[in-house]
N, C-alpha and C positions, 0 to 999 in steps of 0.2 A: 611829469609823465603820469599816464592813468594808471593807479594800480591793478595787477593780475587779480585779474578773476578766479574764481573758486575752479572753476570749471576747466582754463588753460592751461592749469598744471598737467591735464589729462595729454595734453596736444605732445605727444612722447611714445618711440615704436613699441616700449613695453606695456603701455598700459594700450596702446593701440590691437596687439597681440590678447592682452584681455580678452580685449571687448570682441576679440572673433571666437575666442572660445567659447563666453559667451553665450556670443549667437550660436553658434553650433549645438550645445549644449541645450537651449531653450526650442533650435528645430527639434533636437532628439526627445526631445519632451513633449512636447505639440505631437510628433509622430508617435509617439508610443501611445501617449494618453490618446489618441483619436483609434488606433489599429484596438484598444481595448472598450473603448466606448462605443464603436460603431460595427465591429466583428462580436463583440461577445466574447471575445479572448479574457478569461479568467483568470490566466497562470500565477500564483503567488510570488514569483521570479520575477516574473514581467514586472510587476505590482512595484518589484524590489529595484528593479533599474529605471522605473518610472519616478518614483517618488525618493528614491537615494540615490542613484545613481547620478543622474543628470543632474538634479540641483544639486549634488557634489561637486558636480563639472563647472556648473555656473558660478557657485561660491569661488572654485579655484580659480577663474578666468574673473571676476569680480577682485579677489584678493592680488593678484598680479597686475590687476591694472591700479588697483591701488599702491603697490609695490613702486611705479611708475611713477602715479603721481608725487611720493614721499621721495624718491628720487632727483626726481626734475626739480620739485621745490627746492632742495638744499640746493641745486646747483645754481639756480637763480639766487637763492640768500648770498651764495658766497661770491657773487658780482661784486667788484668795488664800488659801482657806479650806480648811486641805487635811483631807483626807477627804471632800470631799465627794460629795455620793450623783450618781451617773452613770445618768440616767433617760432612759428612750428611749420617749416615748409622745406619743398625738396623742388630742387631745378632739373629735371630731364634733359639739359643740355650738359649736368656735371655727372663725370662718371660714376661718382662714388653716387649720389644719389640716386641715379637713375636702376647700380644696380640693388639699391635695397630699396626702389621701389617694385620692381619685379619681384623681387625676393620673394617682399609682403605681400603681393596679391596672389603671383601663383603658392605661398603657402595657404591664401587664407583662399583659395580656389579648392585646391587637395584636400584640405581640412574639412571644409562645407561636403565634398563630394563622401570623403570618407566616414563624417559624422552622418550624410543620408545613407548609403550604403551598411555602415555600423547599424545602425538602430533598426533597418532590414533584417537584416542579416540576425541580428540579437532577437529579434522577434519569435526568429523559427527555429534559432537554439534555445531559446527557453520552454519554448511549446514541445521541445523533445523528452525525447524518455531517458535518454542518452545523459541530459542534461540535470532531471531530478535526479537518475540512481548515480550519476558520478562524478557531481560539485563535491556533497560533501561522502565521499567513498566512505571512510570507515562507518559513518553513523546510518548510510543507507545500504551497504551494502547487503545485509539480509534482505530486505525487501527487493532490492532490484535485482539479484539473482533468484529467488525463489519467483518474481516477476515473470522473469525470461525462460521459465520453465514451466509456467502456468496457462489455463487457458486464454486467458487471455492480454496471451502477450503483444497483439496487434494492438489494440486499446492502449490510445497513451493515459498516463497517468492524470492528466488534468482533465480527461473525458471523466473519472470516477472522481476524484476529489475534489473539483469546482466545478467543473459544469459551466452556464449559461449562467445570464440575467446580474440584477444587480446588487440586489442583497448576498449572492454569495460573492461577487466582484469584491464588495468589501470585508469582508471576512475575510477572503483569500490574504485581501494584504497584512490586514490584522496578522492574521494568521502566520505570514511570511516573514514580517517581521521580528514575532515571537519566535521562528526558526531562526532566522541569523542570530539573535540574542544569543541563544542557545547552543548555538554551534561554539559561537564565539568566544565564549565564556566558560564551555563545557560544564552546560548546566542539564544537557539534556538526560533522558534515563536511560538504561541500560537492563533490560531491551526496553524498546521504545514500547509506549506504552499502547495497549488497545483495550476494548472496542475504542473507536475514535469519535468522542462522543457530538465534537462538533461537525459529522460527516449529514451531508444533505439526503435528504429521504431518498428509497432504492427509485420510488414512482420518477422521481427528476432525472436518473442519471442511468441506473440499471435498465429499467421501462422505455428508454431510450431506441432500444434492441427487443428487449426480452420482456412485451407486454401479456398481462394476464391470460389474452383470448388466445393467445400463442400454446398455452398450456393444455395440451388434450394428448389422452389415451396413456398408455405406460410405456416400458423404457425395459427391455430386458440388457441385463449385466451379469458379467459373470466376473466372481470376483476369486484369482488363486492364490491361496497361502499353504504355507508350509511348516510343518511340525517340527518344532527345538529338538527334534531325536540322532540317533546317528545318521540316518534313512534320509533324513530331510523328505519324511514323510510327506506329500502333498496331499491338501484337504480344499476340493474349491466346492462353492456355492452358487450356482445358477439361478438369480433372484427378477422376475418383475417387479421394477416399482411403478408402484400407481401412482402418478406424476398427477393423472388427472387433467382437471383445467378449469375456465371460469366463463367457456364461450356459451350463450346463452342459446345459441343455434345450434350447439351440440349436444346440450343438455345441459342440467345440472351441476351447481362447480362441485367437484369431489376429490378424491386422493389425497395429496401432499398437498398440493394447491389451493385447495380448499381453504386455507390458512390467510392467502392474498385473496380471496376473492371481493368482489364489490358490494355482493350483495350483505354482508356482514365487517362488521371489522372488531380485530380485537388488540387489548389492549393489556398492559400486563406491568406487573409492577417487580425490582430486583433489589434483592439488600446486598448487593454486592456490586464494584465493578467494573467488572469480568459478564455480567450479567447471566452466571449463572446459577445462582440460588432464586426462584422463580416463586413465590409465595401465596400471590394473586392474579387471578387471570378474571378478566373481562370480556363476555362476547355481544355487542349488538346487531341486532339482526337488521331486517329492513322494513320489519314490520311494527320495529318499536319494540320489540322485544329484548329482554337485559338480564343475562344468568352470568352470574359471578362464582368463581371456584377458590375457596379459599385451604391450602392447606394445612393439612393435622398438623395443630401446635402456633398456629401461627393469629395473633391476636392482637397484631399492631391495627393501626386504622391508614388504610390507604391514604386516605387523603393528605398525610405526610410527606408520603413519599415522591418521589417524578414518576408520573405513568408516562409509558412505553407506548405508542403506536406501533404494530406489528406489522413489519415489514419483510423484503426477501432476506434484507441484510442480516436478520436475528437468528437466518437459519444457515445462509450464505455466507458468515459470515468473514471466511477466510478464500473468495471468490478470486483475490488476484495472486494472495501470498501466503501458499500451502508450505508449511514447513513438514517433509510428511516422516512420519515416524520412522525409528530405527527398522522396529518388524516390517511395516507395507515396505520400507523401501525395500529392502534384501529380498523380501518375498516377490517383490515385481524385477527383481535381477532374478532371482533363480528361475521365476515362469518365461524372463524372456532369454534366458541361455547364457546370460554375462557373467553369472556365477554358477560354477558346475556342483551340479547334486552328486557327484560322485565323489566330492571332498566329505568325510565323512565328517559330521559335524559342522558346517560350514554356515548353518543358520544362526545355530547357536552361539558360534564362537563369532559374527562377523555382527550380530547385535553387540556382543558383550565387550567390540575392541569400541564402536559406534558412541556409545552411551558412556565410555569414561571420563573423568576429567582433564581436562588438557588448557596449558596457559595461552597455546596458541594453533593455528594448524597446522605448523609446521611440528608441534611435538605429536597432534596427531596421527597425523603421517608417518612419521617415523614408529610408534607403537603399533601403528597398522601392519607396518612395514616388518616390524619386529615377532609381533604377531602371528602373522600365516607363516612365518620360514619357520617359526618353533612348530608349530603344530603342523606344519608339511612341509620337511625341510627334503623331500626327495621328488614332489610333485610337481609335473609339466607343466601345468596353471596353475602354477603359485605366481606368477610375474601379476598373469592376466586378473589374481583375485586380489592381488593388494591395491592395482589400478581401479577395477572396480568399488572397489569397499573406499578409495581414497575418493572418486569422483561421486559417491554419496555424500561422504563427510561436507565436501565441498559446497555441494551444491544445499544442505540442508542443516547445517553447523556453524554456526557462530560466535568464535569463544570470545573475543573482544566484546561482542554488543552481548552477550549470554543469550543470545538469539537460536531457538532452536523448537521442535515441536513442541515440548516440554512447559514454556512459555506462554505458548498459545490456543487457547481453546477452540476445538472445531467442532461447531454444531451440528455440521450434514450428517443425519444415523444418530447412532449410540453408542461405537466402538470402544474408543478410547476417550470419549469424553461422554455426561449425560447425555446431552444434545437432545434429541425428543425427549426423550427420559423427563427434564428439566419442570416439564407439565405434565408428562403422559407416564404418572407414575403410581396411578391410583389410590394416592394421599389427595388431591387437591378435588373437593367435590361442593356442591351447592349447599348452601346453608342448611338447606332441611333432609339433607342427605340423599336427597331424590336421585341427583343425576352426578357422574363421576367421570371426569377425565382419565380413560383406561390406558391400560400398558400391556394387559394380555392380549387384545385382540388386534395381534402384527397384521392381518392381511388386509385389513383396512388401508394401510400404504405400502403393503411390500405383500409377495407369496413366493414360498422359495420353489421352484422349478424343478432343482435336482440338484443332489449333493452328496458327496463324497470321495473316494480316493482311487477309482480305478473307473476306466471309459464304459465298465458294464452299470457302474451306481448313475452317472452321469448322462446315461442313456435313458433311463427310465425317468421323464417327463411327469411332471405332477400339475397338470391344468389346474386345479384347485386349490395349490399349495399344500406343501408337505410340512409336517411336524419338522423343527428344528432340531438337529441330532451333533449335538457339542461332540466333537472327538475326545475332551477329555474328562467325560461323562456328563450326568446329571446335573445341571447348575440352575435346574428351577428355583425362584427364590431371589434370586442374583439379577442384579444389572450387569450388562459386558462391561462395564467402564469398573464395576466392583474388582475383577481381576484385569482385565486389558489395559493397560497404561504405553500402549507402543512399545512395550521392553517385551522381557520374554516372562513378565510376571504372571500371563496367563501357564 
């Protein structure tokens, strides 16, 4: 008799069951990789079920049909009759056969249909937000609740962090990758780390939306805070900022904007980062012109270091995931009525339950909780101010990832961090000391309007900008970020 072939050992329902997963598994791959090659779909997820997932599947439908064939071989060895013939067939007129030929097709009918459907279907969960902030919860969850609180939380997450085209397609996965690693192994940091330096220029992704010629005229704001006193003094600021723009048909680019404009770019070097210790700064114009600001003390040679193209992101740079301080928050509860000004001390004491240390939130809650009943243990809205001061914590506190304002540098202003400050500080000026990146002259991007503590200071409009009047005195000399730290250390 002819001896079995290499190949007939295959002829067996378990390695026939393989060979459909298999197939299944290699449609699911074909679909994905085409839905990411031919859409533009970037998602580093996607990336993770294209390239792991399904040749996972395929291995294990490959390994099982091999299971089959090391199967079937032994039971052929163990024939007494050797040569004998190795048949792999079913009769539809015997019952037993006929029903495990149905069996096999309608499952490998359901299979095909649910591995098309699957790989659908996994498509448009990975392309969710749903899906970035809560695979892996504890390590994302700062980010996806300060997300869902931000502006913009329409914007899914893979519109800002991959974006389009092909060179980031491949990074994404790179990238996605080095996340599972990470998760997996619990190698990642605590808090995760920013600026995030492999993110794509704002022009790719931000510019999207929010292109330069978009930027014209200013923006009045009114911004309310409130005094650490018994009083929960309030002190608000009615400011225009001069946003400016970069529209050529409307003028000149000027204000804030000025910074993205086309007709110059500048470019800036950090020894830190965080990127904010700012040393050298770069501007060329479009006339060929090139002034450089190097600040006092500083006598490295650029050419060391990675220069910076200056983007929206250097100023924006906490545009999805504002973790906002103890003071703005409490201060934007007491302007909007959540927290009553008639708790006497209610500023003070609800930064200073905010800002402790706690192993978890559940012990901050309870000190919250412990908290207001000691210092208003006869008050009506003491339910309503432990809810409130708890759903701050919540939304803005992360003791697991150490995730918190604290962590994160915001560069919009100067408040609480340098943030313009960082160049516009009056150290950094031209080699021959001609010209000086200044820090006194605020109405060049902002003019305050009116300010004060009572509807008659608030009334009286200042078109031109008014002199800045600190309520707790004189602080010429000072940066706000020198005393403002989002606690109450102003």
């Amino acid at each position: 008799m002819k001896k079995p072939s290499f190949l007939s050992y295959f002829n067996n329902w378990i390695s026939l069951c393989g060979a459909v997963i298999m197939i299944g598994s290699a449609f699911s791959f074909v679909f994905l990789f085409a839905i990411e090659l031919f859409t533009g779909a970037g998602n580093a997820y996607l990336g993770i079920l294209t390239f792991l997932a399904a040749p996972g599947f395929f291995f294990l439908g490959g390994g099982l049909a091999l299971v089959g064939w090391l199967i079937y071989r032994r039971q052929v060895a163990k024939q007494k009759h050797e040569g004998a013939v190795i048949r792999f067939s079913f009769d539809l007129t015997n019952r037993s056969d006929r029903r495990k030929f149905f069996l096999f097709t309608g499952g490998t009918f359901v299979f095909l249909i649910v591995s098309a459907i699957g790989s659908y279907e996994t498509y448009h969960l990975t392309e969710s937000v749903e899906f970035c902030g809560e695979v892996c919860h504890t390590v994302m969850e700062p980010e996806y609740t300060t997300y869902q609180a931000g502006a913009h939380a329409r914007v899914a997450c893979v519109e800002c962090h991959i974006g389009s085209g092909a060179e980031w397609y491949v990074k994404s996965k790179l990238s996605g990758l080095y996340q599972v690693y990470s998760v997996a192994f619990n190698k990642y940091s605590r808090p995760i780390d920013t600026p995030v330096h492999n993110l794509r220029p704002a022009q790719e992704t931000c510019e999207q939306c929010h292109w330069p010629e978009k930027f014209t005229g200013d923006i009045d704001r009114t911004y309310p805070y409130f005094l650490a006193d018994d009083e929960n003094t309030p002190f608000t600021v009615r400011m225009s900022l001069k946003v400016g723009g970069a529209n050529p048909r409307r003028g000149e680019a000027e204000g804030i904007h000025w910074h993205v404009s086309q007709n110059h770019e500048i470019e800036f070097i950090a020894e830190d980062d965080d990127l904010q210790v700012i040393p050298w700064v770069r501007v060329t114009y479009d006339d060929g012109r090139v002034e450089e600001y190097v600040s006092d003390g500083f006598e490295g040679n650029p050419a060391e270091y990675a220069i910076h193209k200056m983007d929206c992101i250097d100023c924006h740079n906490r545009p999805a995931h504002v973790f906002e301080s103890p003071s703005d928050a409490v201060d934007q509860s007491l302007h909007l009525g959540r927290l009553s000004r008639e708790l006497p001390g209610i500023k003070a004491l609800a930064v200073q339950l905010l800002i402790g240390e706690y192993e978890d939130s559940e012990a901050a809650f309870e000190a919250i909780r412990e908290g207001i009943a000691e210092a208003y243990p006869d008050h009506t809205a003491a339910a309503e101010t432990v809810a409130e001061i708890q759903n701050i914590y919540s939304l803005n506190f992360f003791p697991k990832m150490k995730s918190d304002w604290s962590a994160y540098p915001n560069n919009i202003g100067h408040m609480d961090w340098p943030g313009c400050f960082r160049c516009h500080d009056d150290w950094h000026s031209t080699p021959d000391g001609s010209k000086t990146i200044e820090m006194s002259n605020c109405n060049e991007c902002h003019s305050i309007l009116a300010q004060g503590s009572t509807p008659a200071e608030l009334s009286m409009l200042h078109p031109d900008g008014a002199e800045f009047k600190h309520p707790g005195g004189d602080v010429e000399g000072f940066l706000c970020s020198d005393c403002h730290d989002g606690t109450l250390a102003e």
